[in-house]
C-alpha positions in Angstrom: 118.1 90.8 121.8 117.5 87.1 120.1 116.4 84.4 122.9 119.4 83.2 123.8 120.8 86.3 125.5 119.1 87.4 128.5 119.0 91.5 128.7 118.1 93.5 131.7 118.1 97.4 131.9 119.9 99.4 134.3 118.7 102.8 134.5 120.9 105.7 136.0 119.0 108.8 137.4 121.8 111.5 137.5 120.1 113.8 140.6 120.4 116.8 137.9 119.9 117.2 134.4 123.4 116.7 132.8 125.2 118.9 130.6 126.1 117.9 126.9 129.9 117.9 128.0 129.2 115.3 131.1 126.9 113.6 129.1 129.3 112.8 125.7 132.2 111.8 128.6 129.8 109.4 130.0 128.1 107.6 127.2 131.4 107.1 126.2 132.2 105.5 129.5 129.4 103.6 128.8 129.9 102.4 126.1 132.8 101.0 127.2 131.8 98.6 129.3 132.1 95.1 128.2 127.9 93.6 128.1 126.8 97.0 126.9 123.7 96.1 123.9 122.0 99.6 123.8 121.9 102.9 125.9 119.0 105.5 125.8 118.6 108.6 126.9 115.7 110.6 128.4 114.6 114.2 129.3 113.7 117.4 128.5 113.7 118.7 125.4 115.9 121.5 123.5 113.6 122.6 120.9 115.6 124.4 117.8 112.7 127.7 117.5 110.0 128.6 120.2 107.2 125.7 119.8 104.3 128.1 121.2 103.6 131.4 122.8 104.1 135.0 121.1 107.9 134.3 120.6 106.6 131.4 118.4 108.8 130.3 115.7 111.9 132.4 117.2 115.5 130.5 117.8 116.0 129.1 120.9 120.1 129.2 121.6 120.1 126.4 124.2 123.7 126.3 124.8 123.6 122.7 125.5 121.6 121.4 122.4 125.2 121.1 120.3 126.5 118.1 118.7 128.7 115.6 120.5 130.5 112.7 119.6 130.1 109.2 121.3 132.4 106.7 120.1 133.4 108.0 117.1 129.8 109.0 116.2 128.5 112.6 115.8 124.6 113.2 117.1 122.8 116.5 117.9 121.9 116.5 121.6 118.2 117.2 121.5 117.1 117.0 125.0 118.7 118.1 128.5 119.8 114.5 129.6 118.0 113.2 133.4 118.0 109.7 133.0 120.2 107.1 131.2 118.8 103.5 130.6 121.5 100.8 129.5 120.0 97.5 128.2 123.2 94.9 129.0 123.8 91.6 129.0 122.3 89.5 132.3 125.4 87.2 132.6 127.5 90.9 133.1 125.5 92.6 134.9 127.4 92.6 138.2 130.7 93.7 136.6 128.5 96.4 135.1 126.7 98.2 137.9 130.2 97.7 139.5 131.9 99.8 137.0 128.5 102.5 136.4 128.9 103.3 139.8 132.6 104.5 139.5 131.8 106.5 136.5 128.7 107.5 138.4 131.1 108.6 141.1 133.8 110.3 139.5 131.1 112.3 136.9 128.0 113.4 139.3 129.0 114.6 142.4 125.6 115.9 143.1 124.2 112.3 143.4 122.4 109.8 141.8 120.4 106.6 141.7 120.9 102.9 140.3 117.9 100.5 139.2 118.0 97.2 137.9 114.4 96.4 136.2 112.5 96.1 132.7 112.4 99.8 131.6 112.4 98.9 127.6 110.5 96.8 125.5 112.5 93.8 124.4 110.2 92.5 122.4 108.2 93.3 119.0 105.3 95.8 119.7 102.2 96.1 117.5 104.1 99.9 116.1 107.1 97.8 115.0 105.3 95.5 112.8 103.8 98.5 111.6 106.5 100.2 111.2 109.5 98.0 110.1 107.2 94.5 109.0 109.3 91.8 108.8 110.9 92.6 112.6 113.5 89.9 112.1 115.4 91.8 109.7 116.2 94.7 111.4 118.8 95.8 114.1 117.2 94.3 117.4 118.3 97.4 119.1 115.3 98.8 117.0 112.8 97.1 118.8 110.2 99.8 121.0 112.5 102.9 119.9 110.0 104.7 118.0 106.3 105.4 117.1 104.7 105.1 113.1 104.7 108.9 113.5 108.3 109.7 113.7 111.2 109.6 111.7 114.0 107.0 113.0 116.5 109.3 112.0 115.2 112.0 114.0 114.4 110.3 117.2 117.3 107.4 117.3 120.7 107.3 116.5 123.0 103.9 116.6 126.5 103.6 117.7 128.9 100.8 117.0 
């Protein structure tokens, strides 16, 4: 996300939390689409044990926290998907929100919304020179992912 390409965020707000089969057929879609620089992923989360309460520390079997693959790529679906944000390419965005709203249509028949905004942080943050230092060496995609508490490979996952 160097100066010369201008990003905006699109964010997609499926109108119900997404299962881990609809969501590994639309990232793919996704990622697809020709302007695409980095998609995220938000909601709630699929905890592997019980994180309080007298069950504490007991398996939670989540049938939708499973592995899925997403262009080739293998990642553990961690959270019960409500809300996609695509960071794309300014010059595509028409052609974009053209074709997200025909995967839009064909995958959530139970409706959903379309924004166009800043939703990301596109540049450095105080917690990525903490973090990483020397920002400029490091995927741009990076940039406002995580905080100098968590582990990237826990909390992020890159696909080609």
């Amino acid at each position: 996300m160097s100066d010369e390409v201008k990003v905006v965020d699109i964010k997609v707000f499926p109108h119900r939390y997404l299962k881990a089969e609809t969501t590994e057929r639309v990232l793919n879609k996704i990622y697809d689409l020709d302007g695409v620089v980095r998609v995220i992923i938000h909601g709630q989360p699929l905890p592997k044990t019980v994180p309080f309460g007298p069950a504490r520390g007991l398996p939670v079997n989540h049938k939708d926290r499973k592995v899925i693959k997403v262009k080739g790529e293998e990642m553990e679906l961690k959270i019960k998907v409500g809300e996609i944000i695509i960071t794309a390419c300014e010059e595509k965005l028409e052609e974009i929100i053209k074709n997200l709203e025909k995967i839009c249509e064909e995958d959530f028949p139970f409706g959903y919304d379309i924004g166009v905004g800043v939703f990301t942080k596109i540049k450095p943050t105080v917690t990525d020179y903490m973090k990483y230092g020397d920002v400029n060496r490091i995927d741009p995609r990076l940039i406002g992912m995580v905080d100098t508490t968590s582990t990237l490979k826990d909390s992020v996952k890159l696909i080609k």
